[in-house]
N, CA, C and O of each residue as an XYZ file, in Angstrom:
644
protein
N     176.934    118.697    133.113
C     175.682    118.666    133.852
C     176.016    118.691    135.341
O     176.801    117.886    135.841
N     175.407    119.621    136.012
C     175.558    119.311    137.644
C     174.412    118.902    138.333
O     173.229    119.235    138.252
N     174.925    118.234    138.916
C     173.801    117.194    139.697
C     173.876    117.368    141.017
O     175.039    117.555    141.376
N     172.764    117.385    142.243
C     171.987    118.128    142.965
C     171.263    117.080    143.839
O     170.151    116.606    143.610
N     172.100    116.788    144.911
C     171.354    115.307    145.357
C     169.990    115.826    146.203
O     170.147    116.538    147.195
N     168.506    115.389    145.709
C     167.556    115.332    146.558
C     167.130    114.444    147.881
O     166.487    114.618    148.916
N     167.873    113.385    147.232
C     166.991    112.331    148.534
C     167.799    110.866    147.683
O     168.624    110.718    146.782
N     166.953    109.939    148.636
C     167.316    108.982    148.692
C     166.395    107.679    148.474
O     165.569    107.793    149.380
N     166.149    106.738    147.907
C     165.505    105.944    147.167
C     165.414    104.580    148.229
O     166.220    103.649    148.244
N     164.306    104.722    149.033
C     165.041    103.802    150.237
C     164.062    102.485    150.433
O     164.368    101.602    151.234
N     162.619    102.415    149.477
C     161.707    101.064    149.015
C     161.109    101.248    148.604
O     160.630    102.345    148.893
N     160.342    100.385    147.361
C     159.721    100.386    147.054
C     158.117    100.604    147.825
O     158.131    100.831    149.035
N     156.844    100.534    147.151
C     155.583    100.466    147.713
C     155.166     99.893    146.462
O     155.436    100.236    145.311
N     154.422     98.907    146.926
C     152.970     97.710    146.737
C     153.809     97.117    145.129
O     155.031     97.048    145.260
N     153.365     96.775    143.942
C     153.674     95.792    142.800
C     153.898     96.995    141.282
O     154.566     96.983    140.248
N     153.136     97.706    141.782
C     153.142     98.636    140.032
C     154.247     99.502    139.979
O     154.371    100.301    139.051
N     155.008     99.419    140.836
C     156.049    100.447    140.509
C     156.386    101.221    141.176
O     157.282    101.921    140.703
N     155.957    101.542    142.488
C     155.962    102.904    143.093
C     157.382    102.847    144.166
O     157.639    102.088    145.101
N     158.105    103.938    143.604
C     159.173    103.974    144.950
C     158.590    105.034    146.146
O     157.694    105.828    145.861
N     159.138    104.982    147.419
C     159.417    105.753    148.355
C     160.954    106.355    148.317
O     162.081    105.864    148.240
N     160.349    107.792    148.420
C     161.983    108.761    148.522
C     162.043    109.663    149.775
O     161.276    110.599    150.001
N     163.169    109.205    150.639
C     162.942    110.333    151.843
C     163.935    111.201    151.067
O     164.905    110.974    150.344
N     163.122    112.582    151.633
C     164.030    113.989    151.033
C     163.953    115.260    151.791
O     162.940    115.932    151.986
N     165.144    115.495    152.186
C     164.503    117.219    152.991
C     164.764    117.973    151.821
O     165.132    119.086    152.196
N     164.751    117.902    150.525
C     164.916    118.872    149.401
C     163.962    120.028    149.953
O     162.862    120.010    150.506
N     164.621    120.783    149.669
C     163.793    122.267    150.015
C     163.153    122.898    148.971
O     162.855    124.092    149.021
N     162.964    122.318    148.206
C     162.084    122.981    146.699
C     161.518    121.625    146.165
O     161.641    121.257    144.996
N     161.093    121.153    146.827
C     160.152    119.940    145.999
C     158.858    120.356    145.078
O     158.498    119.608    144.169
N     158.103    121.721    145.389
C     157.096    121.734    144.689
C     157.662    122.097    143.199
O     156.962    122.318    142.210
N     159.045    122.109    143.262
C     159.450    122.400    141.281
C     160.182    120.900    141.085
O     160.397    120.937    139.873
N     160.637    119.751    141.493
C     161.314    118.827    140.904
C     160.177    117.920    141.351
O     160.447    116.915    140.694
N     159.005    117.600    142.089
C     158.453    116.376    142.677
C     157.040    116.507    141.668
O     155.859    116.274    141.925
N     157.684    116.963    140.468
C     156.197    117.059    139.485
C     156.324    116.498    137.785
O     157.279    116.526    137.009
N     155.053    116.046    137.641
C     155.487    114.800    136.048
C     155.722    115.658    135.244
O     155.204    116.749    135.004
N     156.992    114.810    134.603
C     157.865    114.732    133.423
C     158.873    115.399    133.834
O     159.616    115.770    132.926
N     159.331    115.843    135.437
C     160.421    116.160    135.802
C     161.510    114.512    135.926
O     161.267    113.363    136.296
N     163.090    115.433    135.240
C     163.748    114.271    135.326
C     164.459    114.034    136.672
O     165.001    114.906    137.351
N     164.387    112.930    136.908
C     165.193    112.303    138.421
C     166.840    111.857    137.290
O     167.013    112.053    136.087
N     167.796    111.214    138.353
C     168.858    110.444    138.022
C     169.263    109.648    139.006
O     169.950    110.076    139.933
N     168.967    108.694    138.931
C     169.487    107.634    140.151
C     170.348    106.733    140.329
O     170.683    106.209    139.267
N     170.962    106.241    141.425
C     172.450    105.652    141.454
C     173.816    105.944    141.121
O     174.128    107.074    140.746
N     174.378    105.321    141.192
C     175.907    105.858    140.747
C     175.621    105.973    139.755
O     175.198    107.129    139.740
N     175.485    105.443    138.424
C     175.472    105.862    136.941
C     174.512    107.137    136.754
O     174.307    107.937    135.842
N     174.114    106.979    137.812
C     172.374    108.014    137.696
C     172.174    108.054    136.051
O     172.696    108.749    135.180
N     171.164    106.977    136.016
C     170.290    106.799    134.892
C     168.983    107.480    135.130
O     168.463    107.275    136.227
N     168.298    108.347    134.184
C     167.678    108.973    134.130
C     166.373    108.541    133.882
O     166.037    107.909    132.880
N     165.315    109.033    135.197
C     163.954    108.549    135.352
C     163.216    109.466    135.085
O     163.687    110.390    135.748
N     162.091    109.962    134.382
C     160.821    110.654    134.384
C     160.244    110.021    135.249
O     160.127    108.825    135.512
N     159.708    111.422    135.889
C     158.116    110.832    137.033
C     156.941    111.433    136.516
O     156.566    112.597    136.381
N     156.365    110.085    136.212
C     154.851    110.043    135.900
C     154.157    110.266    137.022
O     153.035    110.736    136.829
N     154.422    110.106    137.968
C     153.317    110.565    139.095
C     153.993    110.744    140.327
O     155.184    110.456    140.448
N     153.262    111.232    141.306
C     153.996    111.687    142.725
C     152.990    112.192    143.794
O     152.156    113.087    143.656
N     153.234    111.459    144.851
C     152.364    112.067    146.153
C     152.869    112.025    147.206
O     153.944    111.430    147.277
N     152.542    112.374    147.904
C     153.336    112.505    149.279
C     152.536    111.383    151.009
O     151.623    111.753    151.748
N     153.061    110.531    151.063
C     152.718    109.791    152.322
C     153.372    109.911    153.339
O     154.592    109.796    153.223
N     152.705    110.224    154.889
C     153.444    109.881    155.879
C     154.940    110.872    155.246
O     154.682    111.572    154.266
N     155.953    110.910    155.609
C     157.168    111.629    155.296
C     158.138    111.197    154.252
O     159.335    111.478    154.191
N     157.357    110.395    153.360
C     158.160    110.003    152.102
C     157.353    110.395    150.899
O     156.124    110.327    150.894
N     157.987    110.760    149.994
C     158.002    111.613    148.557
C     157.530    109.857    147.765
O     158.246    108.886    148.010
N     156.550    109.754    147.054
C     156.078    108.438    146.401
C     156.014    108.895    144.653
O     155.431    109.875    144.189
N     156.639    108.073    144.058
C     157.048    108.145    142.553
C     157.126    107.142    142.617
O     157.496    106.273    143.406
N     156.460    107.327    141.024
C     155.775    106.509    139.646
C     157.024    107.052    138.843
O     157.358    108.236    138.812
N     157.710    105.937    138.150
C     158.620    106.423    136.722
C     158.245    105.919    135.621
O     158.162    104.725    135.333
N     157.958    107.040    134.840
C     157.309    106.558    133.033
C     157.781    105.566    133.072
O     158.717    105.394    133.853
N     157.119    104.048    131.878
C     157.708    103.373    131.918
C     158.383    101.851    132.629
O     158.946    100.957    131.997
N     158.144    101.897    133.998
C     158.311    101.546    135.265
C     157.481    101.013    136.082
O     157.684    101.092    137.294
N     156.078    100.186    135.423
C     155.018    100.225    136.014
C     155.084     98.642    136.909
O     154.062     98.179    137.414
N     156.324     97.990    136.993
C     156.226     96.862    137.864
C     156.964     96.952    139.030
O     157.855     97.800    138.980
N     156.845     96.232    140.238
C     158.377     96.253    140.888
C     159.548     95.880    140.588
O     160.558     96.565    140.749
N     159.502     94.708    140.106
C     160.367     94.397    139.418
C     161.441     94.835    138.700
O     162.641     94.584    138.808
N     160.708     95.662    137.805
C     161.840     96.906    136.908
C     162.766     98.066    138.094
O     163.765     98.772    137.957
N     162.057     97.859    138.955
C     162.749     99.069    140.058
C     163.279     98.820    141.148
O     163.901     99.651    141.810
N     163.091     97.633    141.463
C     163.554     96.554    143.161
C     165.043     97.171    142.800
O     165.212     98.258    143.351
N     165.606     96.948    142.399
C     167.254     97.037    142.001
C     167.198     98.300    142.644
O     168.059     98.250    143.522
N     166.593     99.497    142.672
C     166.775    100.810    142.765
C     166.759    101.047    144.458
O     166.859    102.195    144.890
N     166.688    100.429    144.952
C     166.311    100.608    146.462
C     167.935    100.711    147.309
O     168.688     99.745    147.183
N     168.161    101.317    147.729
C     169.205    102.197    148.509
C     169.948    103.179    147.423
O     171.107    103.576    147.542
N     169.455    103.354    146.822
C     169.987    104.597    145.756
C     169.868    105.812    145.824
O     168.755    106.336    145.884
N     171.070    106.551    145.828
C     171.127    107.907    145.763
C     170.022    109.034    144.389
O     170.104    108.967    143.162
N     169.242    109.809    145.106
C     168.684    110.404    143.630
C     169.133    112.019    143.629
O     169.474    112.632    144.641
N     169.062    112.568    142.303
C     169.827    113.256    142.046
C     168.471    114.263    141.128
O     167.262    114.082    140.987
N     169.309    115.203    140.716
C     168.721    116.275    139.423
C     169.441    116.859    139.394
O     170.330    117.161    140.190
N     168.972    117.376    137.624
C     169.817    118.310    136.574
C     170.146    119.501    137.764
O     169.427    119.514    138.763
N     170.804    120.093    137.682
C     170.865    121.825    138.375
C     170.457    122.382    137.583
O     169.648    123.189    138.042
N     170.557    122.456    136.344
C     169.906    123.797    135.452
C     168.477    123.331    134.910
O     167.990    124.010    134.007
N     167.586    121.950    135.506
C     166.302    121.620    135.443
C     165.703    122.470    136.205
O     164.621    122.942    135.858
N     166.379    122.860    137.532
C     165.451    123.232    138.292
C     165.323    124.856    138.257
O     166.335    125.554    138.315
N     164.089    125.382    138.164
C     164.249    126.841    137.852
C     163.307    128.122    139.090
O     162.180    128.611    139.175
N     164.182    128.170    139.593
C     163.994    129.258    141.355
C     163.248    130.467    140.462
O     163.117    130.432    139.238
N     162.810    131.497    141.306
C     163.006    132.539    141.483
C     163.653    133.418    141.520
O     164.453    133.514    142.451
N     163.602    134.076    140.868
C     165.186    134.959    140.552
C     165.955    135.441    141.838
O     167.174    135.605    141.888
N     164.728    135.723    143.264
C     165.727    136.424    144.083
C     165.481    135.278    145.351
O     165.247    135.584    146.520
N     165.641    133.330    144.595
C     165.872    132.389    145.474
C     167.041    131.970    145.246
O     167.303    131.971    144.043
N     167.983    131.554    146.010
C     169.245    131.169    146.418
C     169.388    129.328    146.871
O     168.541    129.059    147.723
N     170.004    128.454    146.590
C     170.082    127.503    146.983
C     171.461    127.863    147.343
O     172.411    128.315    146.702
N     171.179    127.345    149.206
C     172.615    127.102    150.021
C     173.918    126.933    149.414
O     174.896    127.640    149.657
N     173.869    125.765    148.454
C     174.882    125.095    147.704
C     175.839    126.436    146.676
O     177.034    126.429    146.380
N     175.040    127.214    146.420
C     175.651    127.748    145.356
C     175.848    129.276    146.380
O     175.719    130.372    145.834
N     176.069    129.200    147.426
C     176.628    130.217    148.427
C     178.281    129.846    148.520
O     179.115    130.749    148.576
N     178.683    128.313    148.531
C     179.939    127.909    148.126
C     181.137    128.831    148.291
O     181.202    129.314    147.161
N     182.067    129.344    148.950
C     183.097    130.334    148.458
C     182.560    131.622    148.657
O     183.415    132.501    148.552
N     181.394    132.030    148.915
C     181.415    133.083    149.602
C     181.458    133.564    150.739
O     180.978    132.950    151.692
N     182.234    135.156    150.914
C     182.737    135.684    152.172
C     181.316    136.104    153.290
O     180.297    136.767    153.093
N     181.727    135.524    154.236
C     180.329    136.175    155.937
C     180.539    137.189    156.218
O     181.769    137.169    156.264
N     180.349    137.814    156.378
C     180.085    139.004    157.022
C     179.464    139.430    158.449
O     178.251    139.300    158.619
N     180.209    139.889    159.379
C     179.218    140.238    160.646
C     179.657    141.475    161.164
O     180.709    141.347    161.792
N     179.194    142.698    161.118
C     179.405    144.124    161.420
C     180.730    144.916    160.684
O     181.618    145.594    161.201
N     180.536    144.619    159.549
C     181.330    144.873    157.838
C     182.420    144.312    158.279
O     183.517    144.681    157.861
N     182.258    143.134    159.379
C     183.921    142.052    159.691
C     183.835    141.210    158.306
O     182.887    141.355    157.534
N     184.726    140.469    158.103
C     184.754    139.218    157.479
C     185.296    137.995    158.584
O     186.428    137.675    158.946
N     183.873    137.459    158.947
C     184.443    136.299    160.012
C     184.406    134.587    159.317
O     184.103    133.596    159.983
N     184.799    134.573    157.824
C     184.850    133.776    157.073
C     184.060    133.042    155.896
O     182.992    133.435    155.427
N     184.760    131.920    155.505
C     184.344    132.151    154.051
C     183.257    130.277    153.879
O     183.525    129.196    154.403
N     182.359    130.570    153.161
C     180.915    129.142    152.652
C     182.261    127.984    152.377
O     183.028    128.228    151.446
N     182.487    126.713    153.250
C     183.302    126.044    152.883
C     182.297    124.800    152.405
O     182.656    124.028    151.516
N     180.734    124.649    153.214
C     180.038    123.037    152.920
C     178.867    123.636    153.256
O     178.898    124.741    153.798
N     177.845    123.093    153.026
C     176.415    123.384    153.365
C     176.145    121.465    154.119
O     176.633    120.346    153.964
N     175.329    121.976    154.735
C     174.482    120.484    155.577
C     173.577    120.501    155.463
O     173.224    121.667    155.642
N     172.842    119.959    155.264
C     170.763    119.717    154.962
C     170.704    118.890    155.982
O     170.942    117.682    156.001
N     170.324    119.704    156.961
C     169.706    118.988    158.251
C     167.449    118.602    158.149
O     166.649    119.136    157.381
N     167.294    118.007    158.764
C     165.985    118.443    158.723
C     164.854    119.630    158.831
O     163.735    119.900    158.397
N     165.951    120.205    159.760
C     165.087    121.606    160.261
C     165.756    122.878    159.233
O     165.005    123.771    158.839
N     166.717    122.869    158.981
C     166.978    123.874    158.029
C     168.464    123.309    157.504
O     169.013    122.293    157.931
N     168.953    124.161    156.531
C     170.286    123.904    155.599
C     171.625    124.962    156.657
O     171.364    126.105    157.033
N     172.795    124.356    156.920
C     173.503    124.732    157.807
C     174.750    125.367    156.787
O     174.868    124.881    155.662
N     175.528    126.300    157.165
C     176.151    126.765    156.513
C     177.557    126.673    157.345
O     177.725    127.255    158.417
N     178.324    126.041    156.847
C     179.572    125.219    157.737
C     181.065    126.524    156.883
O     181.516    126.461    155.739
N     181.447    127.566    158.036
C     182.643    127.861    157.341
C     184.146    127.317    157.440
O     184.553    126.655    158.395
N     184.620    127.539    156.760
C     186.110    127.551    156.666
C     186.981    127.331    158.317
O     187.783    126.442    158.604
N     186.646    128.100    158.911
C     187.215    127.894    160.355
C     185.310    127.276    161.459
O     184.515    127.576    162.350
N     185.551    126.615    160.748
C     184.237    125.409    161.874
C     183.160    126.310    161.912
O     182.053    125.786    161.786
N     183.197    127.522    162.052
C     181.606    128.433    162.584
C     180.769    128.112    161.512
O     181.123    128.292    160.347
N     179.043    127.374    162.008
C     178.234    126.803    161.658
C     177.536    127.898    161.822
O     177.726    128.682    162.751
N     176.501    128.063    160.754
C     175.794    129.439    160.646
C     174.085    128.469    160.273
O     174.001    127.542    159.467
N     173.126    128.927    160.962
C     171.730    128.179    160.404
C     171.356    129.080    159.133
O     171.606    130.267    159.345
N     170.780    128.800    157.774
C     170.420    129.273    156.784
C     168.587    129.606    157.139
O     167.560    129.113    156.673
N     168.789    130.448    157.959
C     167.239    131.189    157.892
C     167.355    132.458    157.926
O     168.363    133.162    157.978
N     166.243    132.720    157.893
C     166.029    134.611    158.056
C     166.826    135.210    159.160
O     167.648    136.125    159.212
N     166.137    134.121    160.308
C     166.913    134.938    161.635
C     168.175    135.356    161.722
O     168.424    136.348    162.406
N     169.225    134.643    161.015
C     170.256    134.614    160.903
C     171.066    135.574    159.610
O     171.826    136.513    159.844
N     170.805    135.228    158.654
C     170.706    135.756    157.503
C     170.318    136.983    157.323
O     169.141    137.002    156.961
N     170.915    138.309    157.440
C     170.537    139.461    156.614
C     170.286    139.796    155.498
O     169.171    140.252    155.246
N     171.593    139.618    154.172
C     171.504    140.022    153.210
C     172.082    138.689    152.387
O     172.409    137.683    153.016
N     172.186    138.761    150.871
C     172.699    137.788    149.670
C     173.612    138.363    149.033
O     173.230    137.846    147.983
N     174.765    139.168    148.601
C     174.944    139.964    147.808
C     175.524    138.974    146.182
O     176.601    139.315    145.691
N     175.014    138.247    145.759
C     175.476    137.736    144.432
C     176.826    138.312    143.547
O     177.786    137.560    143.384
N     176.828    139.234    143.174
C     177.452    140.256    142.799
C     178.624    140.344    143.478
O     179.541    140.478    142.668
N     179.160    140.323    145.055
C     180.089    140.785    145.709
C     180.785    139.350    146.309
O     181.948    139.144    146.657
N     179.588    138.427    146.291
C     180.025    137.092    146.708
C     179.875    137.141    148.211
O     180.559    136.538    149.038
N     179.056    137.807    148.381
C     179.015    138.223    150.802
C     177.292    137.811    150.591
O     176.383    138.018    149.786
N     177.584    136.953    152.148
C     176.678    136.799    152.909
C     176.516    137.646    154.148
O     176.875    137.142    155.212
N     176.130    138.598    154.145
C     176.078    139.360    155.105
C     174.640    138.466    156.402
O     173.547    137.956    156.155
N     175.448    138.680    157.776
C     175.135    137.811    158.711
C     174.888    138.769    160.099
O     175.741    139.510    160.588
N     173.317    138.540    160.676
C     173.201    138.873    161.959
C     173.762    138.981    162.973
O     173.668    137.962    163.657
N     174.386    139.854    163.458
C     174.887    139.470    164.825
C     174.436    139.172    166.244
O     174.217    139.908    167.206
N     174.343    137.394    166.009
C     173.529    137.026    166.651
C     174.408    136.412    168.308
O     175.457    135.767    168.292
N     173.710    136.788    169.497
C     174.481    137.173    170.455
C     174.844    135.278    170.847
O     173.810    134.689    171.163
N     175.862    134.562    170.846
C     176.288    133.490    171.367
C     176.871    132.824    169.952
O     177.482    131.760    170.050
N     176.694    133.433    168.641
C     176.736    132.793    167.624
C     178.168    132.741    167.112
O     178.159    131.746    166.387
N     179.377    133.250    167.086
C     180.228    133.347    167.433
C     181.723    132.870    168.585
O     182.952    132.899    168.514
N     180.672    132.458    169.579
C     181.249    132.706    171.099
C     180.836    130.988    171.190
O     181.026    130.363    172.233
């Protein structure tokens, strides 16, 4: 199973159960919905969410099951997680993460290879092999090639330099 850290489990709210999760997950409208499974903590034991809304800048879950604080106080600074093969994209959507090992491209150069991704707030950063930090947006981003394993990349004037 590969697991896919969303966010972070950082207090509870009010007596019935409800956690707060800060998350810059970039696909929440497919994992932040009931009877999707969470996994939390180091053991990441596996939570269904019965319910979910969004307050102020934290992700709010209900877990089947889970309807006191009590049962969930323990859970508070916990890492949360999901299945990777729960979550199901669009065929021609890409998560950063699984760019991993592939070659950049900038004017059919190869100016190096996906060593880490960063989930910043404002967008997902693409950290290579020799330090050059690439932002994961359009502007930046030309092409995907799956198939060839290239990220083909804008040549964007200071980006490099």
């Amino acid at each position: 199973m590969g697991y896919l850290y969303i966010g972070k489990l950082v207090n509870t709210h009010g007596i019935k159960g409800e956690v707060r999760i800060l998350s810059n997950f970039r696909h929440k409208d497919k994992v932040f919905i009931k009877d999707f499974k969470f996994y939390v903590g180091k053991d990441k034991k596996e939570y269904i969410v019965e319910s979910y809304r969004k307050h102020k800048n934290f992700d709010m879950v209900v877990f089947k099951g889970y309807y006191d604080i009590n049962l969930i106080e323990h859970l508070k600074g916990s890492l949360v997680y999901i299945n990777k093969s729960d979550l199901h994209l669009d065929k021609n959507t890409f998560l950063a993460v699984d760019l991993i090992g592939f070659n950049v491209i900038i004017n059919d150069k190869l100016i190096g290879v996906i060593n880490e991704v960063l989930d910043t707030p404002a967008n997902e950063v693409l950290v290579l092999d020799n330090k050059v930090m690439i932002p994961y947006v359009k502007a930046f981003i030309n092409n995907v090639n799956v198939d060839k394993k290239e990220v083909i990349v804008n040549d964007v004037k200071g980006l490099l330099s």
